[in-house]
PASEBA-1860 file (N, C-alpha, C; in nm, 3 decimals):
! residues 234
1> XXXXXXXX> 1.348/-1.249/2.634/1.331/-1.166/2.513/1.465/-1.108/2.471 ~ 1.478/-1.115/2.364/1.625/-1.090/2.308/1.575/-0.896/2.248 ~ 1.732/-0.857/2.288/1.702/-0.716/2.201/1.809/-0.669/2.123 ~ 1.779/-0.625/1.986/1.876/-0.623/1.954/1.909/-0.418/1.949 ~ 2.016/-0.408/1.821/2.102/-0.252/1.867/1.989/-0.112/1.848 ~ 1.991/-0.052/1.905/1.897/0.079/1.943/1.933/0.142/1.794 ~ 1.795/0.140/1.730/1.772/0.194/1.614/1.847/0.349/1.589 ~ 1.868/0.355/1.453/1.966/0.490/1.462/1.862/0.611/1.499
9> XXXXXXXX> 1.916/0.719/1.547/1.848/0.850/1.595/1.801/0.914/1.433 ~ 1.663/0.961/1.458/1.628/1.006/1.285/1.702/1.177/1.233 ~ 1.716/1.161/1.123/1.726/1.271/1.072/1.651/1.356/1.013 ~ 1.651/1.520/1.081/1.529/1.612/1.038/1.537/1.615/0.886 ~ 1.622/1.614/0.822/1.624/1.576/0.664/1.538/1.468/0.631 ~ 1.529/1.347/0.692/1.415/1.239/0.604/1.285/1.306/0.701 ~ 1.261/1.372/0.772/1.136/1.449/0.817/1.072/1.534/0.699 ~ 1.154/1.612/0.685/1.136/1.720/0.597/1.053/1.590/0.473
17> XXXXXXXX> 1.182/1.522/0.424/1.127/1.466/0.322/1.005/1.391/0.294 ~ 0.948/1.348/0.386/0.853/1.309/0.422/0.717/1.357/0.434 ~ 0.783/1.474/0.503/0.666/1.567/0.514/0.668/1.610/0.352 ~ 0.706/1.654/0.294/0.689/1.715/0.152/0.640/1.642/0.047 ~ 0.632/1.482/0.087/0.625/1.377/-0.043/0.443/1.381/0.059 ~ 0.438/1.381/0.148/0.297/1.379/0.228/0.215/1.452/0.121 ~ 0.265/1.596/0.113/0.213/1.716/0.093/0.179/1.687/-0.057 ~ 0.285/1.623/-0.123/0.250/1.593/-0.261/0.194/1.551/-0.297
25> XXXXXXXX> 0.134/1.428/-0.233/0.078/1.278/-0.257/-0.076/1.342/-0.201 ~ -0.080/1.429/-0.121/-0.181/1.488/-0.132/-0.279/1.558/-0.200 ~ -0.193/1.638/-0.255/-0.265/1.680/-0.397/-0.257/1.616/-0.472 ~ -0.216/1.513/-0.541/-0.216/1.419/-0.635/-0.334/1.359/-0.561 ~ -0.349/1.272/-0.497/-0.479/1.200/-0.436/-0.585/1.301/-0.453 ~ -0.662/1.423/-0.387/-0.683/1.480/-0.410/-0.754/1.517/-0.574 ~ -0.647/1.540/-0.642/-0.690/1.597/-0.818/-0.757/1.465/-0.838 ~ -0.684/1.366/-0.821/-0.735/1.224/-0.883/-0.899/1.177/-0.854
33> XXXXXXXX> -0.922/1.214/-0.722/-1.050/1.187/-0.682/-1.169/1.291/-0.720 ~ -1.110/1.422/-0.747/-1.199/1.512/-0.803/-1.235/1.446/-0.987 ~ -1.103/1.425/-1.023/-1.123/1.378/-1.153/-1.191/1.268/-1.221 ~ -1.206/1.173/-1.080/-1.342/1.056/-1.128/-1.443/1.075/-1.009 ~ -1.479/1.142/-0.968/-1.610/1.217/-0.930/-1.662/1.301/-0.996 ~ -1.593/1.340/-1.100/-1.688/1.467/-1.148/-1.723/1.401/-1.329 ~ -1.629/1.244/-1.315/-1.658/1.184/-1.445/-1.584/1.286/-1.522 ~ -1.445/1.304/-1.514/-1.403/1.348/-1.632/-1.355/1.282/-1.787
41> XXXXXXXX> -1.391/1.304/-1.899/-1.398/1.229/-2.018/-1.283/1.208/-2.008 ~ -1.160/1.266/-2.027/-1.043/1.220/-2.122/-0.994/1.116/-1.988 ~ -1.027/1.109/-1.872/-1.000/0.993/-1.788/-1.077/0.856/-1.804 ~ -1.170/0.912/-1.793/-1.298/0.801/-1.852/-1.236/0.717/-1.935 ~ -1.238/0.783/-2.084/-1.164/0.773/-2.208/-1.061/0.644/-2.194 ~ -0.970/0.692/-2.136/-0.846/0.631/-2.140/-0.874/0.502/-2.053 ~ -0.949/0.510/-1.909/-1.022/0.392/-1.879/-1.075/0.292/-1.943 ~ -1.152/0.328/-1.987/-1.235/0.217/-2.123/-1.130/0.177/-2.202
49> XXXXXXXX> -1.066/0.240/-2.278/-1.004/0.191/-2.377/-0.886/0.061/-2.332 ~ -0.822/0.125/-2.209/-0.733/-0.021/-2.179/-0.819/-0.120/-2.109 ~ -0.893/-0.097/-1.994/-1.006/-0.159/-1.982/-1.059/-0.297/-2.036 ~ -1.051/-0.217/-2.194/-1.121/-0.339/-2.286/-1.034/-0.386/-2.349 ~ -0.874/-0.365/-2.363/-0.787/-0.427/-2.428/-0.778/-0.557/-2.355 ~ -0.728/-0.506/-2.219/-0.701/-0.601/-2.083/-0.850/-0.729/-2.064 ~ -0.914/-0.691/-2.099/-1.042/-0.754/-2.068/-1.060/-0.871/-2.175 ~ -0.982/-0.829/-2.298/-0.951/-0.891/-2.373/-0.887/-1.033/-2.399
57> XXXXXXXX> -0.826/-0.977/-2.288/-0.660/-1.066/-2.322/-0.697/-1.185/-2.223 ~ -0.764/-1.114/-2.142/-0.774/-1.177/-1.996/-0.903/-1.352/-2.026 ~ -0.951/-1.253/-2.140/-1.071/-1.358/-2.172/-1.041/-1.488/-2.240 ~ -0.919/-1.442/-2.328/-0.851/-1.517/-2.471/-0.733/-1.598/-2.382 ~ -0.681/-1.547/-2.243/-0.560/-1.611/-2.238/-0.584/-1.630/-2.080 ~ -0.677/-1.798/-2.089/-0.741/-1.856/-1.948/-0.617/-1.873/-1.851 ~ -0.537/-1.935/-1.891/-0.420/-1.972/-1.794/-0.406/-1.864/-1.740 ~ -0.331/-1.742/-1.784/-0.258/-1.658/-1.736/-0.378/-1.560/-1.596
65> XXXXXXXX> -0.447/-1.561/-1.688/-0.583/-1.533/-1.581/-0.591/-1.588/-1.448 ~ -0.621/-1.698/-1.479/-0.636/-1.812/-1.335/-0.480/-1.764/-1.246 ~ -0.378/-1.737/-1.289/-0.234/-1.737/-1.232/-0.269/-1.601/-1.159 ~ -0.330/-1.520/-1.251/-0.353/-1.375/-1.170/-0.453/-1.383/-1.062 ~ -0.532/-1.490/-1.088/-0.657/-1.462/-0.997/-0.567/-1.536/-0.844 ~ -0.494/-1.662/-0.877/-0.447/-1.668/-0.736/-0.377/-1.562/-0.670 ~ -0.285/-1.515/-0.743/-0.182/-1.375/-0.694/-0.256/-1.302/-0.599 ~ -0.401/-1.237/-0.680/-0.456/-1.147/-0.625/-0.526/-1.176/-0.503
73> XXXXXXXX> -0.564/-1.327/-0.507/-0.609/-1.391/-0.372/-0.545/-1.412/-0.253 ~ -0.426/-1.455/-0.310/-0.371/-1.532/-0.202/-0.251/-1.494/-0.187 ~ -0.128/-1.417/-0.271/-0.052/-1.368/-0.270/-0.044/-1.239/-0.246 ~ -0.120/-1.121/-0.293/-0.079/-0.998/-0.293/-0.232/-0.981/-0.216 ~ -0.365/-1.034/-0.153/-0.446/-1.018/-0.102/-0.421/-0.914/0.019 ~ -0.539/-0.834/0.072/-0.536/-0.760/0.166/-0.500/-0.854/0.257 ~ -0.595/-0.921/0.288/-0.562/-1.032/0.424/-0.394/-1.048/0.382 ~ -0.321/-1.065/0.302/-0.179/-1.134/0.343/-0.117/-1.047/0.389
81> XXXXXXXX> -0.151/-0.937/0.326/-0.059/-0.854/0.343/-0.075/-0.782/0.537 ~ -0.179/-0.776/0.526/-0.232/-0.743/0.689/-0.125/-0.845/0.765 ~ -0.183/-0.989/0.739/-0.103/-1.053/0.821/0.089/-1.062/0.847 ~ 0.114/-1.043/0.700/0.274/-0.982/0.731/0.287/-0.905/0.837 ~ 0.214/-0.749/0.766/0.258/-0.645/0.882/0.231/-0.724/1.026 ~ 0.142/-0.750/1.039/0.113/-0.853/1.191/0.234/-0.970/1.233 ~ 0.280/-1.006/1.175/0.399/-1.107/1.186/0.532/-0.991/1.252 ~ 0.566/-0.856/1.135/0.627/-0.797/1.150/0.599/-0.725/1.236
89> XXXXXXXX> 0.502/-0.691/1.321/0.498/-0.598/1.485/0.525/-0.716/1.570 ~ 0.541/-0.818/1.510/0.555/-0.920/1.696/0.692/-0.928/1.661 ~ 0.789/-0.932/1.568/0.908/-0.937/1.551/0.956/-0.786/1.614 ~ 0.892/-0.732/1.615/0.951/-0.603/1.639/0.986/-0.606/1.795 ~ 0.876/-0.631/1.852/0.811/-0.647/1.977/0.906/-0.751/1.994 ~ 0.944/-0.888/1.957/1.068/-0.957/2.012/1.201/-0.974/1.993 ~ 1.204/-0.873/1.907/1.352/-0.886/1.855/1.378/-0.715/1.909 ~ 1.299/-0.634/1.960/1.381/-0.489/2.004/1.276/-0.445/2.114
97> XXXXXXXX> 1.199/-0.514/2.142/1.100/-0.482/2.258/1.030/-0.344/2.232 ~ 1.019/-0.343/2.086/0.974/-0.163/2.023/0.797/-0.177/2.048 ~ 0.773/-0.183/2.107/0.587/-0.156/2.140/0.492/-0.057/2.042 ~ 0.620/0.028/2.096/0.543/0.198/1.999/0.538/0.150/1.893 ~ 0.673/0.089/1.845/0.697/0.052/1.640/0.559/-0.025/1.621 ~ 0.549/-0.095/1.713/0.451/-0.237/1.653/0.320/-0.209/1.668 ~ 0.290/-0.075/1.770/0.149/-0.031/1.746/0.156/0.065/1.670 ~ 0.214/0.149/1.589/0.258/0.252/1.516/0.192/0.179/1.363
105> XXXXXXXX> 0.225/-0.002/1.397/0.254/-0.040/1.207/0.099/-0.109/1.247 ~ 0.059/-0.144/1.357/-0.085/-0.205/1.327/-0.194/-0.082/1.328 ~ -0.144/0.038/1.374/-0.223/0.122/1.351/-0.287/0.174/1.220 ~ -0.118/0.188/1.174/-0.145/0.264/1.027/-0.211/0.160/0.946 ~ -0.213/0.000/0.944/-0.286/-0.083/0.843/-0.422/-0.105/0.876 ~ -0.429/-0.061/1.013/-0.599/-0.021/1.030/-0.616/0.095/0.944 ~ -0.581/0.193/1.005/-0.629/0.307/0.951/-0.642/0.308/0.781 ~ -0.538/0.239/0.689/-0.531/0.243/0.552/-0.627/0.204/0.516
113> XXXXXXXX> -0.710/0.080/0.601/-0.852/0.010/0.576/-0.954/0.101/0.568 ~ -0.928/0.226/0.716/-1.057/0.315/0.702/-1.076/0.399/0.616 ~ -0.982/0.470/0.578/-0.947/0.561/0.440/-1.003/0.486/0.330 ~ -0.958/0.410/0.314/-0.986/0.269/0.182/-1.144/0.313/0.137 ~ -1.219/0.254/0.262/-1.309/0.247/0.278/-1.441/0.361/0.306 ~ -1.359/0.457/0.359/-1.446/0.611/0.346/-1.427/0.674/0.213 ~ -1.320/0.661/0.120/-1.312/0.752/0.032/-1.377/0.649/-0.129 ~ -1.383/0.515/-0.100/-1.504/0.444/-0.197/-1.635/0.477/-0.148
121> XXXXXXXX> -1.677/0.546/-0.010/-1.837/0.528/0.003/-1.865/0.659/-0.065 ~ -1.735/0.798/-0.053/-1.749/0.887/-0.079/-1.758/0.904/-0.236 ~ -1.759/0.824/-0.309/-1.649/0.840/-0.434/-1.787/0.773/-0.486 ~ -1.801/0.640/-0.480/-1.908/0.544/-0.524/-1.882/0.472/-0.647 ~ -1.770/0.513/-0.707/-1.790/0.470/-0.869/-1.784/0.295/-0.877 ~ -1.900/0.272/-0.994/-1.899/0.183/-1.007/-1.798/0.049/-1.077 ~ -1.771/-0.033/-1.024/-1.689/-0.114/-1.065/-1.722/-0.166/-1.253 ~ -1.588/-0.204/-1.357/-1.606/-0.231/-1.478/-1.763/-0.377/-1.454
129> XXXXXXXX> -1.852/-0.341/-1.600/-1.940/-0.435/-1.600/-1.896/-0.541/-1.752 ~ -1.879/-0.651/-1.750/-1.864/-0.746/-1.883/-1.950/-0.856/-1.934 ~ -2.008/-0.823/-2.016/-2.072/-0.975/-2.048/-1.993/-1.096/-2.055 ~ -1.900/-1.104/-2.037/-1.832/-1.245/-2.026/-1.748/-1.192/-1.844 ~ -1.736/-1.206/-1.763/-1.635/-1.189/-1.690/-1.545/-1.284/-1.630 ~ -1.427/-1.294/-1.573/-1.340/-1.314/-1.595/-1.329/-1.380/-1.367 ~ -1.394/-1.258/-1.326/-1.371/-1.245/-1.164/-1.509/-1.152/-1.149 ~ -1.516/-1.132/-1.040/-1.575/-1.083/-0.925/-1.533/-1.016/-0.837
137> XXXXXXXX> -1.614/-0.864/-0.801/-1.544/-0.818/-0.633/-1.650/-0.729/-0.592 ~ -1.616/-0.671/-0.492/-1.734/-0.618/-0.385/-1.690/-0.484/-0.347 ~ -1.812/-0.407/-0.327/-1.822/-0.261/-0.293/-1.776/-0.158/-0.418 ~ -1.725/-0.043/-0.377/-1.675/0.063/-0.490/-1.582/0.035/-0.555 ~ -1.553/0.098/-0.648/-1.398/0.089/-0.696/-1.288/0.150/-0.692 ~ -1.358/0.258/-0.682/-1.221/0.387/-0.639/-1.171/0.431/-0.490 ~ -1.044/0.433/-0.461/-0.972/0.343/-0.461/-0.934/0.164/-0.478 ~ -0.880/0.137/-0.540/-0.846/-0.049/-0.523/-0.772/-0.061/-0.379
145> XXXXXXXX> -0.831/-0.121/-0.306/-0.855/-0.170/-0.186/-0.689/-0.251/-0.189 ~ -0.697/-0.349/-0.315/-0.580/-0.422/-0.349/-0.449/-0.358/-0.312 ~ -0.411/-0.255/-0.400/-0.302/-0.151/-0.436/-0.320/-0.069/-0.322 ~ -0.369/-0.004/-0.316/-0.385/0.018/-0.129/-0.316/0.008/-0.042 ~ -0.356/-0.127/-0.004/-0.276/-0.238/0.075/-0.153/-0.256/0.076 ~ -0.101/-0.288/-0.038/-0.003/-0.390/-0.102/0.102/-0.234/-0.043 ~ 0.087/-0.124/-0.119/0.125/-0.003/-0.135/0.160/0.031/0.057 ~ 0.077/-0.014/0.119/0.109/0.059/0.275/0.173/-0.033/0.327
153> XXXXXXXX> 0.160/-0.205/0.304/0.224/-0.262/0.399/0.368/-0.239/0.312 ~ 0.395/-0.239/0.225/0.521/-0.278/0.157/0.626/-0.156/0.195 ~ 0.564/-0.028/0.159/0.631/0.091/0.242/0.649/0.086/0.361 ~ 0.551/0.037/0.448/0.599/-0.003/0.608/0.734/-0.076/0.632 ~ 0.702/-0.152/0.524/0.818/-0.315/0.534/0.950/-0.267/0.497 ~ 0.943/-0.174/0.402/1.052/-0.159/0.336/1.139/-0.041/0.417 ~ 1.029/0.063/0.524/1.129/0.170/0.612/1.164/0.087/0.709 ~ 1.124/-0.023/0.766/1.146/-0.064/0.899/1.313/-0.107/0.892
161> XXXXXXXX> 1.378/-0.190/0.770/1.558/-0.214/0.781/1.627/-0.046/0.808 ~ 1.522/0.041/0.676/1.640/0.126/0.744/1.603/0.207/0.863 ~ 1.524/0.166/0.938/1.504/0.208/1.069/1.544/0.139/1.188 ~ 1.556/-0.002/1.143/1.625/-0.074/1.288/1.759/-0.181/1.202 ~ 1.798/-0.106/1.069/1.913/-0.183/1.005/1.893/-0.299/0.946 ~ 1.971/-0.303/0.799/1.954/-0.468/0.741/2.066/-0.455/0.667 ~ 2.122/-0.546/0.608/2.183/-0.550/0.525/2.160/-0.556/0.367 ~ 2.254/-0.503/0.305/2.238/-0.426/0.150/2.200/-0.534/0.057
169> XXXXXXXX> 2.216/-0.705/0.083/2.126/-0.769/0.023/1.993/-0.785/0.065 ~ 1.969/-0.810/0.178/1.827/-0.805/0.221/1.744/-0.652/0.186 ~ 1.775/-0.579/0.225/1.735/-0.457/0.150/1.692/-0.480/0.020 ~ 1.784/-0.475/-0.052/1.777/-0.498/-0.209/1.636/-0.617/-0.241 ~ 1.641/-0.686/-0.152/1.548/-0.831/-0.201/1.443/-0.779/-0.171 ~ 1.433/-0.652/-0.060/1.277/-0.676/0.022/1.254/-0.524/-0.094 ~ 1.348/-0.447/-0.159/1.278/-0.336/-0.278/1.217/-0.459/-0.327 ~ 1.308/-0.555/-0.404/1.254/-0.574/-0.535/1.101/-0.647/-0.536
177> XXXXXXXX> 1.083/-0.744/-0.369/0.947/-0.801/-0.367/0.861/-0.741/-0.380 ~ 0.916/-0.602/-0.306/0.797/-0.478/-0.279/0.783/-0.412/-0.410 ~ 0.860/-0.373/-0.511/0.796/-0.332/-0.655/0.737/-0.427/-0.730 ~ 0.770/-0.556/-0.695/0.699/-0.665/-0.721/0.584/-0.654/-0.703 ~ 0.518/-0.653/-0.630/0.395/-0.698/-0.535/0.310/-0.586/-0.613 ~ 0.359/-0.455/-0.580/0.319/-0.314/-0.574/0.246/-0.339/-0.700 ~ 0.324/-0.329/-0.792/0.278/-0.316/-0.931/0.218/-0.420/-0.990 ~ 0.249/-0.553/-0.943/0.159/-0.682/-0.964/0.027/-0.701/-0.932
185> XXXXXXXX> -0.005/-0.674/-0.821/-0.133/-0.656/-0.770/-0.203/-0.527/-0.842 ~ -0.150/-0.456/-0.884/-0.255/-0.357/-0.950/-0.236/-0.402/-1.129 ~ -0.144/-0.488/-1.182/-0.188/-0.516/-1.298/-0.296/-0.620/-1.303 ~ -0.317/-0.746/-1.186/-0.379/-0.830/-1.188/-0.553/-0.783/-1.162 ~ -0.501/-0.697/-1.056/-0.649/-0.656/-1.031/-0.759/-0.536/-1.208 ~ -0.656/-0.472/-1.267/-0.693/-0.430/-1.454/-0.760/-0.561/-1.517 ~ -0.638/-0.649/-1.490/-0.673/-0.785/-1.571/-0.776/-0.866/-1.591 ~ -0.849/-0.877/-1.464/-0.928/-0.940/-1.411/-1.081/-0.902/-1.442
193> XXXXXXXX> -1.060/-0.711/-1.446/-1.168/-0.653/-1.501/-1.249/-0.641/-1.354 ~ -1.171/-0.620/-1.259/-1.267/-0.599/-1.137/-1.230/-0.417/-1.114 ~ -1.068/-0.352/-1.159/-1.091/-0.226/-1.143/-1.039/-0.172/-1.259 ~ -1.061/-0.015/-1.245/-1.032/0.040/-1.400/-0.872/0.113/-1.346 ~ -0.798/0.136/-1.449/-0.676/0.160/-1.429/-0.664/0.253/-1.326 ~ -0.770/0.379/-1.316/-0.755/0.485/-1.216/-0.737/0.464/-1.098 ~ -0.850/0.309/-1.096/-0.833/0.306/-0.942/-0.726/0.241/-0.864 ~ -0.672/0.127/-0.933/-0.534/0.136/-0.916/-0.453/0.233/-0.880
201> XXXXXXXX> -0.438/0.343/-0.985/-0.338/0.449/-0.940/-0.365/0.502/-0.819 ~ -0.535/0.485/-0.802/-0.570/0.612/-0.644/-0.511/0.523/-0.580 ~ -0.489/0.353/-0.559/-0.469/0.295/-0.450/-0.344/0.272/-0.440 ~ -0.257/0.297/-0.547/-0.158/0.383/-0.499/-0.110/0.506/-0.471 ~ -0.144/0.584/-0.492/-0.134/0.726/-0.434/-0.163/0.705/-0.317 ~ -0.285/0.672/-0.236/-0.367/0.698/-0.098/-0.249/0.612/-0.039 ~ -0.225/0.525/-0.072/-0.144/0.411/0.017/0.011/0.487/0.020 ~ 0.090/0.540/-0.076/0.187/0.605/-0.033/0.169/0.744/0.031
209> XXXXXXXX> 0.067/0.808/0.053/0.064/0.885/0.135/0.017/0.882/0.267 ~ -0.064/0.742/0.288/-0.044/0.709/0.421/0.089/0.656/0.484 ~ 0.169/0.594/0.347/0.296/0.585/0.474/0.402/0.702/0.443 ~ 0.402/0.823/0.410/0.456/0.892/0.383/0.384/0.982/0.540 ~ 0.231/1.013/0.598/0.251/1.033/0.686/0.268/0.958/0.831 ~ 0.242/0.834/0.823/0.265/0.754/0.920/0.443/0.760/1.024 ~ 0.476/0.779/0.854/0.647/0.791/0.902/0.710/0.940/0.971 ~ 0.615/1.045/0.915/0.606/1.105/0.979/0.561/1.141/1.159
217> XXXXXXXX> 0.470/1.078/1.099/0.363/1.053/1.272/0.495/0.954/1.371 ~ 0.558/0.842/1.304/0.643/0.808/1.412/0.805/0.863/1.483 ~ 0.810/0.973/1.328/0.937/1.006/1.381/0.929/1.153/1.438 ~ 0.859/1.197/1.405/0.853/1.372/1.475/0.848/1.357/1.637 ~ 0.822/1.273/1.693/0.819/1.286/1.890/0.985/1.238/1.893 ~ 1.048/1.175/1.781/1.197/1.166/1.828/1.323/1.232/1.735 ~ 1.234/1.341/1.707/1.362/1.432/1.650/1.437/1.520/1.755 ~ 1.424/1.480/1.897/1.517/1.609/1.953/1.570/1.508/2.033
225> XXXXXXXX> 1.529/1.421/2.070/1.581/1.307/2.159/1.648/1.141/2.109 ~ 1.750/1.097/2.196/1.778/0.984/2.157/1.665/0.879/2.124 ~ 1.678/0.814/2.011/1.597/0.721/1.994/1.664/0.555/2.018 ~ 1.614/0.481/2.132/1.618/0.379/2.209/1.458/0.277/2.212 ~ 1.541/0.172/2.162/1.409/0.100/2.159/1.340/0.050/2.319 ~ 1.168/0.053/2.295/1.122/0.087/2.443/1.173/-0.068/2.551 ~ 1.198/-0.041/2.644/1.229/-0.151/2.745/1.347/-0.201/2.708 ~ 1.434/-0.140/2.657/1.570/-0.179/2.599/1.660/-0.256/2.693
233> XX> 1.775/-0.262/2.641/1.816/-0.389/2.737/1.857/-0.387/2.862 ~ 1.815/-0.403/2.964/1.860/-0.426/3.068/2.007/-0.483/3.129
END
């Protein structure tokens, strides 16, 4: 097993920050879910109306549709994205012998599933209905399960260089896939007419505030001590 250089020691400054964007993303998640539970109009409102623009377009312009429907399948899908992060804990695990890191990142994409999934049973709202439709999907809608996802593994993906180092092009490539993805998967999933714009946004909100505390959760046991990856090199 190869290991490579002992990740840098964290700074109580990206703690802090972390903790505070937690705190934020909290109440934003939070307002958002009160605001389509209680059916508020001018959200509603604004739902429907793009809703049916998008629903529109989606109907009139087959190609581009079908292009979204693979994306959302097979490209920006929960399953892919699961399986990255899963690729990326065994890399972790063989390229720095980090155990903690790699149960730290399969934890949190469990857990994003359970959240996902408790706060649609809680929530219930029903998914857009069309006489012509376009796609298909299953269970609640609020949160998008999609954006979610896309939103936790990509933040995972994207702290891990500057946590065990990359270089400023790879960096740069793995932002731009990750605003890629991020925002792709939640236009495709509008498009498609399987969620309404809100829920998109919740599934991003929920998803950056799970890795806003996750990152927390992994770095607070090594703010006073050297941080050395586990079983380091011999």
């Amino acid at each position: 097993m190869r290991h490579g250089p002992a990740p840098p020691r964290p700074r109580p400054r990206h703690l802090r920050t972390a903790a505070l964007l937690a705190a934020a993303l909290g109440v934003c998640c939070g307002l958002l879910t009160i605001l389509v539970a209680v059916h508020w109009h001018p959200l509603l409102a604004a739902d429907g109306d793009l809703s049916r623009t998008t629903h529109r377009w989606a109907v009139r312009d087959r190609a581009v549709t079908q292009v979204f429907r693979v994306l959302t399948d097979w490209v920006w899908g929960p399953l892919t994205m699961r399986l990255v992060c899963a690729a990326a804990a065994v890399w972790l695990v063989w390229r720095y012998a980090a155990w903690w890191t790699a149960l730290w990142l399969a934890a949190t994409v469990a857990l994003a599933a359970i959240v996902q999934q408790t706060v649609k049973d809680a929530v219930g709202r029903p998914r857009p209905v069309w006489p012509d439709p376009v796609d298909s999907a299953h269970y609640a809608a609020f949160p998008s399960g999609h954006a979610m996802t896309a939103t936790v593994a990509c933040g995972l993906l994207l702290w891990l260089p500057h946590r065990f180092g990359g270089g400023r092009v790879r960096r740069r490539t793995a932002l731009t896939a990750a605003v890629v993805s991020v925002l792709g998967v939640g236009v495709t999933r509008v498009w498609l007419g399987v969620h309404w714009p809100s829920d998109v946004l919740g599934g991003w909100l929920f998803g950056a505030l799970v890795v806003a505390l996750a990152v927390v959760v992994h770095e607070w046991p090594r703010r006073r001590r050297p941080c050395t990856p586990a079983g380091g090199p011999r």
